[in-house]
N, C-alpha and C positions, 0 to 999 in steps of 0.2 A: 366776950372772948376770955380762956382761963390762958395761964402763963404758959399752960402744955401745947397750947394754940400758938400762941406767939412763938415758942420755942421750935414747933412745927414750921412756920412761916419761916422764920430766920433760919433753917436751913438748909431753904432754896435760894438764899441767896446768895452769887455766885463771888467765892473769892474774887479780890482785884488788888491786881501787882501795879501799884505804883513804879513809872516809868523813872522818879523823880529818888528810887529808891537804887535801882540799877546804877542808874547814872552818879548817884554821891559814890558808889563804893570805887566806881571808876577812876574817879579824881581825887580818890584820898591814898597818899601816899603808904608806906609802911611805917613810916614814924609819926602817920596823924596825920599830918601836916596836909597840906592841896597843891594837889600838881596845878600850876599856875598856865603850862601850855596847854594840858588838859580840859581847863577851865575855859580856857580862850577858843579851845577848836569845838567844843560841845556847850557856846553860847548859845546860838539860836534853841539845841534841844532841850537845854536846860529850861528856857524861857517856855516853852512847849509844857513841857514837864510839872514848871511850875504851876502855869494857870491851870492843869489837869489835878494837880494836886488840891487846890484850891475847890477846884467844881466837887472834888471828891468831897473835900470839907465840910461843906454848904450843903450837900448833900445827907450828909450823913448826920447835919444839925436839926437839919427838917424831920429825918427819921426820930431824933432823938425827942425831938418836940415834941410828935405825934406821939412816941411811947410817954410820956411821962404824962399826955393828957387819958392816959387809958387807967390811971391810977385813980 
């Protein structure tokens, strides 16, 4: 496989919007800070969001793996 291949490859793969990225801009005030009722009424999604984030991670460590065994 040349890198032109690879770079072929990786551009079928389909952007992904972390849900876990929506949601922080939600609850972060104008001064920074975290809206704290925010935080309370978008517990469960957050927890959703989190483990989604996570799977993405794992994910994306295995991709990494796999490229760096191609060197």
């Amino acid at each position: 496989m040349t890198p032109q291949d690879l770079i072929e490859i990786l551009k079928t793969v389909p952007e992904k919007r972390l849900k876990l990225i929506e949601l922080a801009r939600q609850v972060v005030k104008e001064d920074g800070g975290l809206d704290q009722n925010k935080l309370a009424s978008l517990a469960e999604e957050l927890e959703l969001a989190i483990e989604e984030a996570q799977v993405y991670a794992k994910a994306t460590e295995g991709a990494l793996w796999s490229l760096k065994k191609l060197r």
